[in-house]
VOZAVEX-321939 format. One record per residue: residue in three letters; x, y, z of N, C-alpha, C in turn. Coordinates in steps of 0.1 Angstrom, whole numbers, always signed. Layout:
N
residu:ala | n.c1:X | n.c2:Y | n.c3:Z | ca.c1:X | ca.c2:Y | ca.c3:Z | c.c1:X | c.c2:Y | c.c3:Z
...
This chain:
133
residu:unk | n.c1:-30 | n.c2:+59 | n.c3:+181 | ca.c1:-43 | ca.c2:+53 | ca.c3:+182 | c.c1:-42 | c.c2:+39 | c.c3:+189
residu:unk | n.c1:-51 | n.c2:+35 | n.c3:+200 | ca.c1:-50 | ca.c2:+26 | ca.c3:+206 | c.c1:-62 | c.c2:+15 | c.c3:+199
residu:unk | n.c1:-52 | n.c2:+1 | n.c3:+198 | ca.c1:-65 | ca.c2:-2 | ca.c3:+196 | c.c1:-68 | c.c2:-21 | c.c3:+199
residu:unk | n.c1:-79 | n.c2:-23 | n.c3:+203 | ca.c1:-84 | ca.c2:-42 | ca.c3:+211 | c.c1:-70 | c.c2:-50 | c.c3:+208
residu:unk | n.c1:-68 | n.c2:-57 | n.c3:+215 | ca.c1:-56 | ca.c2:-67 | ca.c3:+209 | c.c1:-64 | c.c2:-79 | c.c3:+203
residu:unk | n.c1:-74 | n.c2:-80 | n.c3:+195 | ca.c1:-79 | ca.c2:-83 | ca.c3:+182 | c.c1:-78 | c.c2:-76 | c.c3:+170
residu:unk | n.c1:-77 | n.c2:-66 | n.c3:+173 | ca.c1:-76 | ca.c2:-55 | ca.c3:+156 | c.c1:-63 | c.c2:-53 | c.c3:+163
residu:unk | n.c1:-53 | n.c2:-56 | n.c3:+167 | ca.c1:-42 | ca.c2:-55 | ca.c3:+168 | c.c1:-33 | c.c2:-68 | c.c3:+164
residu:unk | n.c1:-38 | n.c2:-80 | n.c3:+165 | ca.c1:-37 | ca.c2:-88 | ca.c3:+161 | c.c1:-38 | c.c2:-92 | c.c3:+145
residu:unk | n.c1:-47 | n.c2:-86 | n.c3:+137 | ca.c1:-56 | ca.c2:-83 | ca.c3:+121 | c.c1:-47 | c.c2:-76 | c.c3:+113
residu:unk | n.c1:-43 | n.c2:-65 | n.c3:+121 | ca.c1:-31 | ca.c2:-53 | ca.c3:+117 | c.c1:-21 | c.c2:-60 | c.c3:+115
residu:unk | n.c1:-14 | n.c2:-71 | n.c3:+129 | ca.c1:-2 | ca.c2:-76 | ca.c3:+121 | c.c1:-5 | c.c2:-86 | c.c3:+114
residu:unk | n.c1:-10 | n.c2:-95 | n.c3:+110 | ca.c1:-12 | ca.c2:-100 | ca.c3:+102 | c.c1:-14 | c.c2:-98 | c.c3:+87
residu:unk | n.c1:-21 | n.c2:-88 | n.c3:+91 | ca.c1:-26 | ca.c2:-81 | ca.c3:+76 | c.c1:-15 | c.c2:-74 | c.c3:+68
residu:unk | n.c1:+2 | n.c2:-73 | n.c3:+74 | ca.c1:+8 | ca.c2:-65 | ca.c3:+64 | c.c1:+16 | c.c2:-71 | c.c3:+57
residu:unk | n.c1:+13 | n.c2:-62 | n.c3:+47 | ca.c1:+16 | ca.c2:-69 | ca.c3:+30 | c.c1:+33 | c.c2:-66 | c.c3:+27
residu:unk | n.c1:+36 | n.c2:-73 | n.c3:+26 | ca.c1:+47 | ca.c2:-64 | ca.c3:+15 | c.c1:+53 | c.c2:-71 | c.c3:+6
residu:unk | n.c1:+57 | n.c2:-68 | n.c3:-5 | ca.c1:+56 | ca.c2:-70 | ca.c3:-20 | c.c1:+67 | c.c2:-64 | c.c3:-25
residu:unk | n.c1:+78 | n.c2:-74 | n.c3:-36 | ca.c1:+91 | ca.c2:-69 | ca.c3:-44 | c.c1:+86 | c.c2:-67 | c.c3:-56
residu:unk | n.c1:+90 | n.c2:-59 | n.c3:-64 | ca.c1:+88 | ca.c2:-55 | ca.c3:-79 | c.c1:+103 | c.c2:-50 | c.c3:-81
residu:unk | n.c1:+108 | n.c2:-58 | n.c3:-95 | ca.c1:+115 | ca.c2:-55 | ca.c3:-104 | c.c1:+114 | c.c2:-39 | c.c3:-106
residu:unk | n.c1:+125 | n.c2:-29 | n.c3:-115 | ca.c1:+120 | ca.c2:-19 | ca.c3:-125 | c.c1:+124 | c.c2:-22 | c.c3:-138
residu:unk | n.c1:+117 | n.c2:-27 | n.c3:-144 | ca.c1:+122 | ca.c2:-35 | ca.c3:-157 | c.c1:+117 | c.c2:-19 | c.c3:-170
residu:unk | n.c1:+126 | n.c2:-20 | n.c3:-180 | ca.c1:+120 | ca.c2:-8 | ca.c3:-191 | c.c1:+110 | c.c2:-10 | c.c3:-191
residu:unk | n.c1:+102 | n.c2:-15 | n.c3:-190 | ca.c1:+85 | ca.c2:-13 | ca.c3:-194 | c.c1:+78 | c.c2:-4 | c.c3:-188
residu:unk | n.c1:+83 | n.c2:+0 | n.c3:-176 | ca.c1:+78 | ca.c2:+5 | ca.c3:-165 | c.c1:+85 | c.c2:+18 | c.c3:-162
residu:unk | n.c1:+97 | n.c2:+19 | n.c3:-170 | ca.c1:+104 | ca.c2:+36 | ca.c3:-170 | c.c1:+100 | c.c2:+44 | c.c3:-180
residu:unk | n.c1:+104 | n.c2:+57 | n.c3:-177 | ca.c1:+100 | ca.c2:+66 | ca.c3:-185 | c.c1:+112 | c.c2:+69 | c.c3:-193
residu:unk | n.c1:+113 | n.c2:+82 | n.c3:-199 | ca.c1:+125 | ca.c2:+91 | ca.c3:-207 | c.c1:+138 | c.c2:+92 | c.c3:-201
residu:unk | n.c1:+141 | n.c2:+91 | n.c3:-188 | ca.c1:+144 | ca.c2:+91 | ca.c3:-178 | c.c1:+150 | c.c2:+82 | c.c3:-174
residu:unk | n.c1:+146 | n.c2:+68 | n.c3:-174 | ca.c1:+150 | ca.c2:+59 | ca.c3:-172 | c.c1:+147 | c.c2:+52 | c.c3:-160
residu:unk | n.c1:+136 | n.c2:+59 | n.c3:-150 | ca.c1:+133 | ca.c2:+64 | ca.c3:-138 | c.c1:+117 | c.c2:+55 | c.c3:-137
residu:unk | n.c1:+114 | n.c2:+52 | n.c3:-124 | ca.c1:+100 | ca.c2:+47 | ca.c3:-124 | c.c1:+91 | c.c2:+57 | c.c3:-125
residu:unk | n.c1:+81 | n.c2:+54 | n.c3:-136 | ca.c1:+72 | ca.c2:+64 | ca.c3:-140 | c.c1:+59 | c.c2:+64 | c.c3:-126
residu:unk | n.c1:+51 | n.c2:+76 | n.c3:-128 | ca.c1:+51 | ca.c2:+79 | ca.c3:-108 | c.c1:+40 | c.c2:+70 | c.c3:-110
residu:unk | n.c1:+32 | n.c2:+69 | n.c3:-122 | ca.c1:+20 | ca.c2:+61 | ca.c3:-123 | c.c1:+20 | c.c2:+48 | c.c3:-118
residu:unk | n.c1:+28 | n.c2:+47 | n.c3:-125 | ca.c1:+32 | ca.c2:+28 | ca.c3:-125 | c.c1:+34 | c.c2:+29 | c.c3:-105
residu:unk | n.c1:+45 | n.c2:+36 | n.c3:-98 | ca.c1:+41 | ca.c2:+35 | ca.c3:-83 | c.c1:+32 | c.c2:+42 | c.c3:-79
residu:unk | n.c1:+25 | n.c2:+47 | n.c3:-83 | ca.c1:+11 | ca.c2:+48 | ca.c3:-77 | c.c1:+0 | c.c2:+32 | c.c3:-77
residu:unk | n.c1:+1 | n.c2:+27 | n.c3:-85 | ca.c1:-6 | ca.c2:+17 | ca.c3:-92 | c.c1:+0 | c.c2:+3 | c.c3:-82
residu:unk | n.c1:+13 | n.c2:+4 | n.c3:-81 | ca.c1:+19 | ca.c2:-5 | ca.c3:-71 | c.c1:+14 | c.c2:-2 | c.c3:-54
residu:unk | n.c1:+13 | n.c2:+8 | n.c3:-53 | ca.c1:+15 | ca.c2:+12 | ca.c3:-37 | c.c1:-3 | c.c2:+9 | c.c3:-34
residu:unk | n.c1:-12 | n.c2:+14 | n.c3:-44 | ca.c1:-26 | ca.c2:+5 | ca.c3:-43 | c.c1:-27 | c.c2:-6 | c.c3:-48
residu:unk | n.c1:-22 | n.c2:-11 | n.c3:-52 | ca.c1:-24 | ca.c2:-30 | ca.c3:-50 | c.c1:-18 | c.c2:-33 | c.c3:-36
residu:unk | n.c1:-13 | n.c2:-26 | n.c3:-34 | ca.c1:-7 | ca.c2:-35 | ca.c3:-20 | c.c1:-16 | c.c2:-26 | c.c3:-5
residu:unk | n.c1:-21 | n.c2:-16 | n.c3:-10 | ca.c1:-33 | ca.c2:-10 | ca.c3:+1 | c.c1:-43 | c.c2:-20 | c.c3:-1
residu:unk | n.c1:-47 | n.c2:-25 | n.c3:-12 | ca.c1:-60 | ca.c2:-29 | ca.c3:-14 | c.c1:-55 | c.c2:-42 | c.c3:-6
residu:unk | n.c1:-46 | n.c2:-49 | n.c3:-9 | ca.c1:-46 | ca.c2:-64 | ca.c3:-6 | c.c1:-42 | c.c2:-62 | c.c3:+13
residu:unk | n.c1:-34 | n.c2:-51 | n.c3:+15 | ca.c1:-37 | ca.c2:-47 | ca.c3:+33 | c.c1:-48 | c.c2:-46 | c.c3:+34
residu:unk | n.c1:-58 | n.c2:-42 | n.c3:+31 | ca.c1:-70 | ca.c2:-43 | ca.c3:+37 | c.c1:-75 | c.c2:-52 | c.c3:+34
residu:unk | n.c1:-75 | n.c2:-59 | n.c3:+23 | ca.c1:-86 | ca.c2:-72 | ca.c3:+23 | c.c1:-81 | c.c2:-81 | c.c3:+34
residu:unk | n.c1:-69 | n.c2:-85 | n.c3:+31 | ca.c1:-63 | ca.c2:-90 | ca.c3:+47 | c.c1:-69 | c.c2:-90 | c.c3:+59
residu:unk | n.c1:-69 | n.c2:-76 | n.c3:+58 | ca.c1:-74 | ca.c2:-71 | ca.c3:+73 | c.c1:-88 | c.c2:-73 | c.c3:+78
residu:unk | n.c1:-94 | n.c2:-72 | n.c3:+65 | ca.c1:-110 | ca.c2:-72 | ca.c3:+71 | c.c1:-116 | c.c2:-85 | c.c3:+64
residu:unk | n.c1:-110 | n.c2:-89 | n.c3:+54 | ca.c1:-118 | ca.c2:-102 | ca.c3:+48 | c.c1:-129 | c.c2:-99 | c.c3:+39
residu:unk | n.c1:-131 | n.c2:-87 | n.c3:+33 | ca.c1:-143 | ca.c2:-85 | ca.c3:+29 | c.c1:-142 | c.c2:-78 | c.c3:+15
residu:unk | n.c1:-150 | n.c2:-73 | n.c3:+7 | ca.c1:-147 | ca.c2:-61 | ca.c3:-5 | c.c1:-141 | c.c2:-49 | c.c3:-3
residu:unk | n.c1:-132 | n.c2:-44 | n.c3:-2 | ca.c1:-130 | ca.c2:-30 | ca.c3:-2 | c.c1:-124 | c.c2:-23 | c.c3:-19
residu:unk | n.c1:-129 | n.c2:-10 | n.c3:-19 | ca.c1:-127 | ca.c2:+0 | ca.c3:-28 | c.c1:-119 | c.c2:+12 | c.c3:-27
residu:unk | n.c1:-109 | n.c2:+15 | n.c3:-28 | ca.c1:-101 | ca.c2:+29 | ca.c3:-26 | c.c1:-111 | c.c2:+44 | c.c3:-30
residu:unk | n.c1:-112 | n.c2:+46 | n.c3:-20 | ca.c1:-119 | ca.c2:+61 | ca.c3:-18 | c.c1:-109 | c.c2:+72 | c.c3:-23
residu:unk | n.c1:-98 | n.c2:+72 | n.c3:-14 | ca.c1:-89 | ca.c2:+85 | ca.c3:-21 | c.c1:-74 | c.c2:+79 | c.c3:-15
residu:unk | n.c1:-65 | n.c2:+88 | n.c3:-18 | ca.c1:-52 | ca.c2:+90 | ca.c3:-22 | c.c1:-43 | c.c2:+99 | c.c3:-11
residu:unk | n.c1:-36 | n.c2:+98 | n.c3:-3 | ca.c1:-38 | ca.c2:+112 | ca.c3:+4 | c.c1:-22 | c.c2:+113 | c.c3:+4
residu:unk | n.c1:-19 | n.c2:+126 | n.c3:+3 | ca.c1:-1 | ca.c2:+130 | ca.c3:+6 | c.c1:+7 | c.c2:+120 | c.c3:+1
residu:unk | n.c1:+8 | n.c2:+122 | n.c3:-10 | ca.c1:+18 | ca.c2:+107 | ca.c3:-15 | c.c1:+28 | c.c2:+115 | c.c3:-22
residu:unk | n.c1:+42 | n.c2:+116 | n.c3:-13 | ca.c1:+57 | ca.c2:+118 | ca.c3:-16 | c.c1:+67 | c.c2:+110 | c.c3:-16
residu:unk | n.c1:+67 | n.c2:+118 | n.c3:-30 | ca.c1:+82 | ca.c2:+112 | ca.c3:-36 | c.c1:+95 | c.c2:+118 | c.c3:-35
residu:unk | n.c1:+103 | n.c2:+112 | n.c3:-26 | ca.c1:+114 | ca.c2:+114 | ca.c3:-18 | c.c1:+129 | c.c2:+112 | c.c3:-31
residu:unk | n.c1:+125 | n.c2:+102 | n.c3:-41 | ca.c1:+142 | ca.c2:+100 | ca.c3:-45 | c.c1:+136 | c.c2:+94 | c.c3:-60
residu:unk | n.c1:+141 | n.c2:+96 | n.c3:-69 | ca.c1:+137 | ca.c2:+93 | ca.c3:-84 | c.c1:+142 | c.c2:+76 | c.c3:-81
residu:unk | n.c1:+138 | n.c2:+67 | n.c3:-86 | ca.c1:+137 | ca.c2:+54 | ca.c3:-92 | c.c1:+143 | c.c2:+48 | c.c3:-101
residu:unk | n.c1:+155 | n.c2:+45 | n.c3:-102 | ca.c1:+160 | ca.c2:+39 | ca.c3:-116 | c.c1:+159 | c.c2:+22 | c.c3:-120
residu:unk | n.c1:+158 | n.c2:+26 | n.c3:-132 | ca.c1:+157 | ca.c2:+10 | ca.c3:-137 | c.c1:+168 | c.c2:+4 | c.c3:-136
residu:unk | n.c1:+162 | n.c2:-11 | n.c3:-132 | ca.c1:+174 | ca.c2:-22 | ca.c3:-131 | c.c1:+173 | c.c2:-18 | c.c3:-115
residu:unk | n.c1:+164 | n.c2:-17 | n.c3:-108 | ca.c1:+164 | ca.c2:-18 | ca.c3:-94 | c.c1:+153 | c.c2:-26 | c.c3:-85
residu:unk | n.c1:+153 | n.c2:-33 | n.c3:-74 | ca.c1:+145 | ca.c2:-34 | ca.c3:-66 | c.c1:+138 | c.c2:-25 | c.c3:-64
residu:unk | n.c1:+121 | n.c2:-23 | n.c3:-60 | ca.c1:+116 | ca.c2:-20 | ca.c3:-51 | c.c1:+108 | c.c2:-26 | c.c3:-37
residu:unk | n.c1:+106 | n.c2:-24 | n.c3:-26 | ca.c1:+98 | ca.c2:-28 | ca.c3:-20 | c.c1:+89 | c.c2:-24 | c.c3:-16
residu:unk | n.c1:+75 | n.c2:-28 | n.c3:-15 | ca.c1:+62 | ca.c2:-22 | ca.c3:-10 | c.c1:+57 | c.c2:-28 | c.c3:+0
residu:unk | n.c1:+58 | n.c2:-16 | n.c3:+15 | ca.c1:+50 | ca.c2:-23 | ca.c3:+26 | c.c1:+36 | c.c2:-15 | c.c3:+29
residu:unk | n.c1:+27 | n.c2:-26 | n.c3:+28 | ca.c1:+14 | ca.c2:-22 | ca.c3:+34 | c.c1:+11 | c.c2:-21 | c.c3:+46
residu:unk | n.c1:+4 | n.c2:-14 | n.c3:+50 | ca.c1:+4 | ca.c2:-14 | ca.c3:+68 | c.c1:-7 | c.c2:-5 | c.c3:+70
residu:unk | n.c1:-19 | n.c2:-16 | n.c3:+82 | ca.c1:-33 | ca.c2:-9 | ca.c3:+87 | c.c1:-29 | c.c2:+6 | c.c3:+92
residu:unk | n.c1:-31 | n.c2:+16 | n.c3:+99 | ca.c1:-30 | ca.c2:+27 | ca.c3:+105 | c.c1:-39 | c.c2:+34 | c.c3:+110
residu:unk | n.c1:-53 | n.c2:+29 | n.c3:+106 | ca.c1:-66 | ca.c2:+37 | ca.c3:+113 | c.c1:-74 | c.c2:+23 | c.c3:+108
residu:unk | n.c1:-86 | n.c2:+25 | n.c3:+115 | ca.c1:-96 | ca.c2:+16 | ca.c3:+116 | c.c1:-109 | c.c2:+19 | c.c3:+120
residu:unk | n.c1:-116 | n.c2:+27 | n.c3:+106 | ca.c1:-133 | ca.c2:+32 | ca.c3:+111 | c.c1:-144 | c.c2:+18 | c.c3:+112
residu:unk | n.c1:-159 | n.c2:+24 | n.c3:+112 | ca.c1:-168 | ca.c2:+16 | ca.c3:+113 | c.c1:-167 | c.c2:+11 | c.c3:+97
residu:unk | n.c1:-163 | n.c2:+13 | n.c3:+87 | ca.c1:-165 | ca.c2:+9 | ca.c3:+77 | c.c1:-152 | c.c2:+14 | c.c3:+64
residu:unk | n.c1:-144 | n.c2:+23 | n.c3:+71 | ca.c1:-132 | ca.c2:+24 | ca.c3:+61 | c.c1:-116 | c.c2:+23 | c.c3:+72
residu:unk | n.c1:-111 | n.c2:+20 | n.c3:+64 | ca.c1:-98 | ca.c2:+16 | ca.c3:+66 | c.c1:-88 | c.c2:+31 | c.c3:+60
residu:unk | n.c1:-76 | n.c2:+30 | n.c3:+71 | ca.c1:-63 | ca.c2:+40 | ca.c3:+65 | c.c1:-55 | c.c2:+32 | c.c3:+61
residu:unk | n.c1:-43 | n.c2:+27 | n.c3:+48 | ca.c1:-35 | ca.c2:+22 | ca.c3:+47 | c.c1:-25 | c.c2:+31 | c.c3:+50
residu:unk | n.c1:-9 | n.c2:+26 | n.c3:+53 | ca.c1:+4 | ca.c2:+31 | ca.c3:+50 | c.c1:+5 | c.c2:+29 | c.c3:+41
residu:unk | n.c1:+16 | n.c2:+32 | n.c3:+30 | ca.c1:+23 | ca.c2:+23 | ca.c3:+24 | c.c1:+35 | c.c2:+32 | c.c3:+22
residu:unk | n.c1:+42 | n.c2:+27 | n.c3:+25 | ca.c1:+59 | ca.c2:+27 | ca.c3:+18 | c.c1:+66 | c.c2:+25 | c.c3:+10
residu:unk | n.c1:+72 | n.c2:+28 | n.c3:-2 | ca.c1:+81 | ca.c2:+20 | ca.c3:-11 | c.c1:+94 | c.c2:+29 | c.c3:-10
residu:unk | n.c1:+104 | n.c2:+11 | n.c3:-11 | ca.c1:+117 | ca.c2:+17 | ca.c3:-8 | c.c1:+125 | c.c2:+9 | c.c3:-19
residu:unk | n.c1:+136 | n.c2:+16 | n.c3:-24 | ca.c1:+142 | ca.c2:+14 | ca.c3:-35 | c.c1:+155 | c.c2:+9 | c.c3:-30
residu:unk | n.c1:+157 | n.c2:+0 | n.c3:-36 | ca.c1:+167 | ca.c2:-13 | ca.c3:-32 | c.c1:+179 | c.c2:-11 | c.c3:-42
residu:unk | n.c1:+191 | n.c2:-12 | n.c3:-46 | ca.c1:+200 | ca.c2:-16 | ca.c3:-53 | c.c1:+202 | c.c2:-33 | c.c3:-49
residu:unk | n.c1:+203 | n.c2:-37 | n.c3:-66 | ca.c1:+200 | ca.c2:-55 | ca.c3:-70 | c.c1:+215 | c.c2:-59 | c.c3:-61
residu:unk | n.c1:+226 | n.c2:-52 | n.c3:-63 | ca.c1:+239 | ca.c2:-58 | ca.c3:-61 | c.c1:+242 | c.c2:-51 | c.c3:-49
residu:unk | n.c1:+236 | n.c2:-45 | n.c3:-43 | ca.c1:+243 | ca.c2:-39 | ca.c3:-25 | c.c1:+231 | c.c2:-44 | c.c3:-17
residu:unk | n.c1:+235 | n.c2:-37 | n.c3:-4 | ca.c1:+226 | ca.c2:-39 | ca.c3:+4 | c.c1:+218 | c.c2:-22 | c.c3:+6
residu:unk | n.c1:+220 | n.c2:-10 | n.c3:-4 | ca.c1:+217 | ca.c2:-3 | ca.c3:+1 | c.c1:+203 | c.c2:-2 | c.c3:-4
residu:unk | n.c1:+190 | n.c2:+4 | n.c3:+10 | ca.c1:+179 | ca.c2:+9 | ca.c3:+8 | c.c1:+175 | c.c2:+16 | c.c3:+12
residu:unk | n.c1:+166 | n.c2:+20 | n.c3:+4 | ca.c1:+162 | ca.c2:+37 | ca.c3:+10 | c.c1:+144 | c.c2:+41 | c.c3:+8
residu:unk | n.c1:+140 | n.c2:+49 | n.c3:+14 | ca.c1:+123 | ca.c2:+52 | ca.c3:+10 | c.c1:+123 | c.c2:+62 | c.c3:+2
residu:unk | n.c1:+116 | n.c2:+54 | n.c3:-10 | ca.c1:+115 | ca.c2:+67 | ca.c3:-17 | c.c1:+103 | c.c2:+72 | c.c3:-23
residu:unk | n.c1:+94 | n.c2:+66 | n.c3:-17 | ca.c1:+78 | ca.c2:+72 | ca.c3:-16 | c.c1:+70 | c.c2:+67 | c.c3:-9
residu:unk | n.c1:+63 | n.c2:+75 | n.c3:+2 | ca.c1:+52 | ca.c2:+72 | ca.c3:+7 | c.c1:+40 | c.c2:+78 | c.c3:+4
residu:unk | n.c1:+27 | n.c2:+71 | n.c3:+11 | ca.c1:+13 | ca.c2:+79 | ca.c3:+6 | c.c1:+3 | c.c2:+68 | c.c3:+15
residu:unk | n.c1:-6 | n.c2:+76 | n.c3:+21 | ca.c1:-21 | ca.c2:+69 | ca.c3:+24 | c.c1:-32 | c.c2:+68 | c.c3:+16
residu:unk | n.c1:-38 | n.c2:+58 | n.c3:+17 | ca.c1:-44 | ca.c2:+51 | ca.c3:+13 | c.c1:-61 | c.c2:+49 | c.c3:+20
residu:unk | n.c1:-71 | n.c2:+52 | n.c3:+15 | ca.c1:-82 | ca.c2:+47 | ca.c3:+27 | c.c1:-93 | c.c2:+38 | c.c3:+15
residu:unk | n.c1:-101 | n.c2:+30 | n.c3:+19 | ca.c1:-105 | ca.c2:+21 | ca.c3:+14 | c.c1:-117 | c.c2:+19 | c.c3:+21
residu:unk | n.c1:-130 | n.c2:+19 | n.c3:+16 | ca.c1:-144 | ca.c2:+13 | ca.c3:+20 | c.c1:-146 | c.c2:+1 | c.c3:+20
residu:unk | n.c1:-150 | n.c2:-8 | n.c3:+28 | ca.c1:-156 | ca.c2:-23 | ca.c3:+29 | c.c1:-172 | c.c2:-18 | c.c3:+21
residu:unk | n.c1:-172 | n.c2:-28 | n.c3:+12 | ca.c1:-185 | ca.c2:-25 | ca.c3:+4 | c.c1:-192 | c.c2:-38 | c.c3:+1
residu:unk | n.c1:-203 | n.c2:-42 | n.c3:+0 | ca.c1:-214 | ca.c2:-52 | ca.c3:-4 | c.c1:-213 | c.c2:-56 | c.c3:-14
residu:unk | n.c1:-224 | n.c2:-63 | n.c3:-17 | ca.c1:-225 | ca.c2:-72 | ca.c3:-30 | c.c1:-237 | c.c2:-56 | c.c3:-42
residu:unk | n.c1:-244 | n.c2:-47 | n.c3:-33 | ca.c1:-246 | ca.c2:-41 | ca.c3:-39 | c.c1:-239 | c.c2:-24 | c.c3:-41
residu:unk | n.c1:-224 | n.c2:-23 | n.c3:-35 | ca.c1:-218 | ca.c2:-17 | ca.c3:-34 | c.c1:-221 | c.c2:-4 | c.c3:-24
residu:unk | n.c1:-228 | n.c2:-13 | n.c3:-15 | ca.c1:-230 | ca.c2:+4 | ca.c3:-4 | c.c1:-218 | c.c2:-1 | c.c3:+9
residu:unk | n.c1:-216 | n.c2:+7 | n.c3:+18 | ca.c1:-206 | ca.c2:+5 | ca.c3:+26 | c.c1:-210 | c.c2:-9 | c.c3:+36
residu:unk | n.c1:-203 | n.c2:-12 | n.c3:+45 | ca.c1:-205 | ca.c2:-21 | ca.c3:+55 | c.c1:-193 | c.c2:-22 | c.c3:+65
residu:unk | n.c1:-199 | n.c2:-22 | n.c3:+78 | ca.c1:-192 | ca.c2:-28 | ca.c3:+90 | c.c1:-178 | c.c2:-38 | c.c3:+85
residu:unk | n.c1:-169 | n.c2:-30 | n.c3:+88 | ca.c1:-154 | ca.c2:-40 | ca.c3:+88 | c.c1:-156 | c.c2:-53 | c.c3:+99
residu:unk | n.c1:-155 | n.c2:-45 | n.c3:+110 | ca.c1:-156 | ca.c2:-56 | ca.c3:+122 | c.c1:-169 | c.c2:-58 | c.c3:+124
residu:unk | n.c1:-170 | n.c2:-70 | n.c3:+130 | ca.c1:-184 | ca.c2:-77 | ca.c3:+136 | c.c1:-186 | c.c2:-76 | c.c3:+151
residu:unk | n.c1:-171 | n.c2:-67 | n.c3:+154 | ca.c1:-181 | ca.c2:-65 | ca.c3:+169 | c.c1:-189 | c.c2:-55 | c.c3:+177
């Protein structure tokens, strides 16, 4: 998708990315990141890519294809990159990525992605124009 080198400019700007601990609080039986808890991570960091991006209220509408590539263990980095990818009159597509880091190497790897789409909404929560032009 092609798009103004003004919302091309908003895009990079707008990308988030964000480290999280896996500390036990946040593992399961397993010892493994429970999928909740990365689901819950990978939308905070959609939501804060799009506020970024547009400056305005946005709400997460839905959830789309979000795979999980490699179980998660605790006592690990993760990282979460947010990233614009579509851009309607009033909703937004997030990327996001998280990739699972070892604390003492350098190895990393992706081990879930999923889209993200998000409405710009008002003060009385109906939708609204992202851009102003």
């Amino acid at each position: 998708m092609s798009f103004s080198k003004e919302v091309e400019e908003k895009i990079k700007n707008s990308k988030t990315i964000v480290v999280k601990a896996v500390f036990p609080g946040t593992t399961n039986h397993y010892d493994t990141l429970f999928g909740g808890n990365a689901l819950k991570w990978m939308d905070e960091v959609a939501f804060i890519t799009a506020t970024r991006f547009g400056r305005k209220k946005f709400v997460t509408v839905s959830s789309d294809r979000i795979d999980f590539k490699t179980p998660i263990p605790g006592g690990h980095f993760v990282e979460l990159i947010g990233e614009v990818t579509k851009v309607g009159n009033t909703s937004l597509e997030i990327n996001v990525s998280l990739f699972l880091e070892e604390m003492y190497s350098d190895m990393k790897v992706l081990a879930v992605e999923g889209t993200f789409t998000f409405v710009a909404i008002d003060d009385q929560r109906k939708p609204v124009k992202i851009l102003d032009t």
